[in-house]
N, C-alpha and C positions, 0 to 999 in steps of 0.2 A: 614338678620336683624331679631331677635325675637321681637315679642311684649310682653313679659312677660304672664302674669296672661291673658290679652287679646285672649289671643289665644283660649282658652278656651269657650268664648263668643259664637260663631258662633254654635258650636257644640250644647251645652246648650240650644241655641235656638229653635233649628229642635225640639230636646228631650220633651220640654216646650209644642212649636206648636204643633206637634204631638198628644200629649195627650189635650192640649184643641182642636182643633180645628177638632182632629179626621181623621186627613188628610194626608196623607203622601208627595205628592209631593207638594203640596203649601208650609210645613215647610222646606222643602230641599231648595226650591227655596227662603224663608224669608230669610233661616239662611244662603245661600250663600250671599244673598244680604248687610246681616250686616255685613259681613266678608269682602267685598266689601269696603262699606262705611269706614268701620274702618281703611281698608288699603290706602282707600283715601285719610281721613283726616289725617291720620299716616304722609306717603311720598308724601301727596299733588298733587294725581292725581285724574282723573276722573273714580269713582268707576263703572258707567255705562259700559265707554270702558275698564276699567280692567275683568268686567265678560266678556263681547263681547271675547275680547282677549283669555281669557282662555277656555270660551267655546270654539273656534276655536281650542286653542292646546290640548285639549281634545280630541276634536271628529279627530283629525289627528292622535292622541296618537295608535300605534300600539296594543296594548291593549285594548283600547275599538274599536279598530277596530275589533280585534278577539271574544270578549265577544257577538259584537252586530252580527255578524255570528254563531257564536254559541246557542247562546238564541235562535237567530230566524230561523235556520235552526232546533234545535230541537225544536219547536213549530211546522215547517211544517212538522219535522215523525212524531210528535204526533198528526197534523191535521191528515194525511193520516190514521195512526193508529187507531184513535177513529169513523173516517170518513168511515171507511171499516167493521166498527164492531169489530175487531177485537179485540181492549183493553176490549169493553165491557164481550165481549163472554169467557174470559177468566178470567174473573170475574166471570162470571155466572158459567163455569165452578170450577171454587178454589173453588166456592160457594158449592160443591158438599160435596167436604172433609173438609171445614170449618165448623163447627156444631156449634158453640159457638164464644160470644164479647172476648174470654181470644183469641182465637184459632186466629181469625183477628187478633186481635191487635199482637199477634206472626207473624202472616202471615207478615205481612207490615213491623216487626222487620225485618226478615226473607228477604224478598224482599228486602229492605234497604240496610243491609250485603252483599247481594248478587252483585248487583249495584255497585260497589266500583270504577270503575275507572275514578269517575267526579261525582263533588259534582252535577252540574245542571242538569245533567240527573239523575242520584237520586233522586233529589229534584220533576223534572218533572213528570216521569215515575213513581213511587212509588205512588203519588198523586192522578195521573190519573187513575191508575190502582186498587188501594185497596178504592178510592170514594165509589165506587157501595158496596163494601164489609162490607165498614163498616158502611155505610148507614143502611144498610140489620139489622144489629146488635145493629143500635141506639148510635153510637159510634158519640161523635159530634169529628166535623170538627176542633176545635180547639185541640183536643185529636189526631186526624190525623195526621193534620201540624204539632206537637210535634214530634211525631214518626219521620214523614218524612224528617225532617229538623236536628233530629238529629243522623243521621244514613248518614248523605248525608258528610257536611265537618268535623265533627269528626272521621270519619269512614274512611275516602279519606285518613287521616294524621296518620293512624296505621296500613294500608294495605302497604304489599312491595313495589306495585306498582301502581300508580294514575297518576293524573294529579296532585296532590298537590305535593306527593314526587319526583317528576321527577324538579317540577320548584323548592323545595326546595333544590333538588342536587346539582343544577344546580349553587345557590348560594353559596351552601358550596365550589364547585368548583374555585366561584371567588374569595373566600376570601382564596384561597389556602390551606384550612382547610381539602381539601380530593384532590387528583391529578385529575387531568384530564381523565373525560372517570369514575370516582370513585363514582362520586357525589352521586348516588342512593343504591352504596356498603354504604357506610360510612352513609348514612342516616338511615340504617336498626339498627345502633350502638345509635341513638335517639330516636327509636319508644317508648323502657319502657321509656322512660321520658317526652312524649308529655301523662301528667298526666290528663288534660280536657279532650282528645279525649277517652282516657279508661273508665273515671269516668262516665263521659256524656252517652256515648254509653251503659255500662254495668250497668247503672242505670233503662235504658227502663225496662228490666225484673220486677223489684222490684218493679216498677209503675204499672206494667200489675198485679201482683202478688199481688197487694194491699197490701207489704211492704212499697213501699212510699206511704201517703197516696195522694187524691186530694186535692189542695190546688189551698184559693182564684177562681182565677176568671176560670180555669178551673175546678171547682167541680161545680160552677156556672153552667159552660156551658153542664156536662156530666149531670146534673139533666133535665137541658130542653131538652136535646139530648133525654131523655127518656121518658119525653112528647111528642114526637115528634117535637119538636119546632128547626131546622136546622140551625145555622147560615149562614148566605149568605153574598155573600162581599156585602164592601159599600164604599169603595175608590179604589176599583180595578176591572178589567173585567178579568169573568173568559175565560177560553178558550170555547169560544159556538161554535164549531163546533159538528154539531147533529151527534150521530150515526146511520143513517138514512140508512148508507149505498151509491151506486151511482147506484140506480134505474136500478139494470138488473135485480133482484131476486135471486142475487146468496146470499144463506145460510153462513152466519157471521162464521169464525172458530176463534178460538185459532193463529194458523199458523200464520195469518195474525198478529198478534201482536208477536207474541214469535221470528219469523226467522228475524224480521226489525229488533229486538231489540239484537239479538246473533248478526246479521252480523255487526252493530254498536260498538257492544263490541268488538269481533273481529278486525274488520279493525282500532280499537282507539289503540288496545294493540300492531298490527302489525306496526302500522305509528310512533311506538318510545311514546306513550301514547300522540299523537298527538290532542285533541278533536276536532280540527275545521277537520284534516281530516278525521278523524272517521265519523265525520258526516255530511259530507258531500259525501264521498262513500255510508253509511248509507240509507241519500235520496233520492241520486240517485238507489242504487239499489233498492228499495222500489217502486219506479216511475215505476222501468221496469220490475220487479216483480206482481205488482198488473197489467201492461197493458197486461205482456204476459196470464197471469190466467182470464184477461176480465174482473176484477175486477171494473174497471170506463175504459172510454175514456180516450185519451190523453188532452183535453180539463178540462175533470171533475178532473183529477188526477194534472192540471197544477195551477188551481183555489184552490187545495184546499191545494196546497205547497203555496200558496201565501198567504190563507186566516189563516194557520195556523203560517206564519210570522207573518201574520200584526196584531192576537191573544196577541202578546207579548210588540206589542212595549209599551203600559203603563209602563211594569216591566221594559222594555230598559231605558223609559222617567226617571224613577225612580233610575237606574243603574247609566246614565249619571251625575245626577245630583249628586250621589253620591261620584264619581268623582272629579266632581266639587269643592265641600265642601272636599276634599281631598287635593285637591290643596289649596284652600284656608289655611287650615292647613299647608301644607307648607309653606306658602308664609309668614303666621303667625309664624313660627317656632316654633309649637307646640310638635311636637317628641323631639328635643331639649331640650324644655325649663323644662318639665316631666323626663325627664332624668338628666340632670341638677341639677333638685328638688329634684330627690331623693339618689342625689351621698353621701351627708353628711354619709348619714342612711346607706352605703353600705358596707357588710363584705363578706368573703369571703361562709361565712355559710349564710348568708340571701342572698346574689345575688340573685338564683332563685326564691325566694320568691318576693325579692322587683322588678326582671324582671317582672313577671307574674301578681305585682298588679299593677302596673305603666303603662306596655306597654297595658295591657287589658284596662286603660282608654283610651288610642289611638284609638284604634281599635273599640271598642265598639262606642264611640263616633263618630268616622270617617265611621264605616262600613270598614274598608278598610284590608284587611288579608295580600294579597301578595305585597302590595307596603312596607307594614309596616315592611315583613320579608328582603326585599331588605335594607332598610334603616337601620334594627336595626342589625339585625345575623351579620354584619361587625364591629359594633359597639361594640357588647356585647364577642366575641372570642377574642381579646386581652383581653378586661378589663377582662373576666376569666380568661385566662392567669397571667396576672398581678396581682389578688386578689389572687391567685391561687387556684381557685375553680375548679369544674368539669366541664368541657365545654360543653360536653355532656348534662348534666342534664341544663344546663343554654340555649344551644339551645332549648333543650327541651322545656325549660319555654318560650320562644319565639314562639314559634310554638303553643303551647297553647292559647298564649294571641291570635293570630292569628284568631283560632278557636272560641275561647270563641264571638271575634269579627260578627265572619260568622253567625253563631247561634243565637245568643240572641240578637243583634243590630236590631231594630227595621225597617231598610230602607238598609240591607245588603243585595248583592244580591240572596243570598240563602234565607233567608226571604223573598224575595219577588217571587220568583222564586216557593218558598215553597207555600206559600198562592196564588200563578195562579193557580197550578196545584190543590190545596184542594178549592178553590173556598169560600177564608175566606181570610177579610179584612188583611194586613198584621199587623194592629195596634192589633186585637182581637185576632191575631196567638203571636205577640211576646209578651203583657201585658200577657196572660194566661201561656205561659210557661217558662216566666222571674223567679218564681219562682224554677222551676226547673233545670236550668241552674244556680242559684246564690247558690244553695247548692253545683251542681256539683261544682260550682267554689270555693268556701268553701271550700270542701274535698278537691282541688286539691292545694289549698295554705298552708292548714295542711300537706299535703303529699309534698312539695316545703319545706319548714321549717324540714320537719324529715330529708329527705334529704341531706340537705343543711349540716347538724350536724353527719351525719352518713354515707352517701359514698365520700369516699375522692377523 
């Protein structure tokens, strides 16, 4: 059953909350609760036990069972990592052949691109790692988290191989749109047309280059950055595991941060782009790595896989809830009723156009990427078919909204994910480079419309 125009409501509110209240998980938890109510008074149940309920089939959902393993086993390599010196010392070293704020802010491009096979360990790892760098350089933290968050799921969606194109294969698969075993061949046939994750990505240069200029609230923030005045969060906890080392006196290297972080990419790309295995051979080899080197005890090295779990669970709390309000959109039948809205206005030359501004209010709104390409890419391949547009460029436009979602949605898990790792409130990371993300998204609607009119 849809609720029309309602559907809409619950989303709107987080957005609302968020910005007055400055908060992130209080507005997730409001705006599920209205969603709640509304679906109460709608089919006359008890909105209390409708949340109870669905948080239950949440936290059993398969997926956030893997998400919340993953989050929090890369929090414990990157406790171990930063815990042993090692992320730092390799800062200290970049620090060597870095000379200059252009050279960082390349560096951390760089770093980013390189990272490709899982947006959350980009998101992490980049964060953690180029802090110190760009600290050094006066570079604020909201200038960071831009880099870093956008180089993590735009970047995932245009490399052959990730975690994103594996699970988007996987769909094209089901909707028999590529055969079986093909998924990830035939996805390479959509990469030029996921137009956000190019635009996005190959815009960073032009911001460093001071072709785009600064804008709003991040020029704000690169002016205090050069008073020295630092942003620090203020609804999030950063990861405070000190690099203090584990008190034998052994000298911090590089190694210790470089081979955790190769054997992780490694064993992700060998596990079929598996992330939960990747990283969890990852931390385990990490454990037995630093104990046979004498790096910590077995005690020291076991505390600080825990302590760099339990580093995450805020961004979890905040993941979950995200969900949450995911579901409630469902229940609302808001995908639907967006789609619906805009079938009138639908040609065969605007499809990807009107995909990519329709379904990016899902996304945006909801935070939600991969449930949205489950629900829509089935949806949107016939109706290509049927208008007789290009399908290709119209998944495309799917995959973008997807993106657009991960990136700039203010309580998405890359966004939050982004602002652990840069140590900046998620609300002061996604308002400042909201601007920069709504031009990319601009160019890439303009480029959806040329499109649409010129490859058949």
């Amino acid at each position: 059953m849809t609720y029309g125009a309602l559907a809409l409501i619950p989303p709107l509110v987080v957005i609302v909350l968020a910005i007055a209240l400055r908060a992130s998980f209080e507005a997730l938890l409001l705006g599920c609760i209205v969603g709640f109510i509304i679906i109460g008074y709608h089919d006359h149940t008890n909105f209390f036990s409708d949340f109870i309920a669905t948080f239950y089939k949440v936290m059993k959902d398969d997926s956030t069972v893997w998400v919340i393993l993953v989050c929090g086993l890369y929090g414990s390599l990157i406790g171990l990592m930063v815990k042993s010196g090692g992320a730092m010392k390799f800062g200290e070293d970049a620090l060597k052949y870095i000379k200059t704020k252009r050279a960082a802010l390349f560096g951390t491009w760089f770093l980013g691109l390189f990272i490709f096979l899982d947006d959350y360990l980009s998101a992490l790892t980049v964060g953690i790692t180029m802090k110190k760098i760009t600290d050094h350089f006066k570079v604020s933290r909201e200038y960071l988290a831009y880099i870093v968050n956008t180089t993590a799921a735009p970047w995932c969606v245009i490399v052959p191989l990730s975690t994103w194109t594996v699970f988007i294969g996987s769909i094209l698969e089901k909707c028999n749109f590529a055969a079986l075993g093909q998924g990830n061949h035939v996805y390479l046939s959509v990469i030029p047309y996921v137009t956000y994750g190019w635009v996005s990505v190959f815009m960073i240069p032009l911001v460093i280059m001071g072709l785009v200029p600064m804008i709003g609230r991040m020029q704000k923030a690169e002016a205090l950055s050069l008073n020295n005045v630092v942003a620090l969060p203020t609804d999030t906890e950063e990861i405070n595991i000190q690099a203090s080392g584990f008190g034998n006196g052994k000298k911090a290297s590089s190694m210790y941060f470089i081979i955790p972080i190769a054997i992780t990419l490694i064993c992700t790309f060998l596990m079929n782009y598996d992330a939960l295995k990747g990283i969890m051979i990852g931390v385990a080899f990490t454990f037995v790595y630093y104990l046979i080197i004498k790096l910590g005890t077995f005690q020291q090295l076991s505390e600080t896989i825990f302590s760099g779990f339990n580093s995450m669970v805020y961004a979890l709390a905040l993941v979950v809830m995200s969900y949450i309000l995911k579901d409630v959109g469902d229940k609302m039948g808001l995908t639907s009723y967006v789609i619906n809205g805009v079938k009138p206005y639908i040609s065969k030359e605007l499809l990807p156009a009107i995909i990519f501004l329709s379904i990016t209010l899902i996304t945006y709104t909801t935070g939600s990427s991969w449930g949205v390409y489950a629900v829509v890419i089935p949806i949107v391949i016939p109706l290509a078919h049927t208008l007789g547009a290009n399908v290709l460029i119209s998944v495309g436009a799917v995959v973008s909204t997807g993106v657009v979602g991960s990136n700039a949605c203010l309580y998405s898990d890359t966004t939050i994910l982004t602002s652990q790792s840069t140590d900046i409130s998620n609300l002061k990371h996604s308002f400042s480079q909201l601007p920069y993300a709504l031009i990319a998204f601009a160019i890439s609607t303009i480029i959806y419309i040329v499109m649409g009119y010129t490859i058949a």
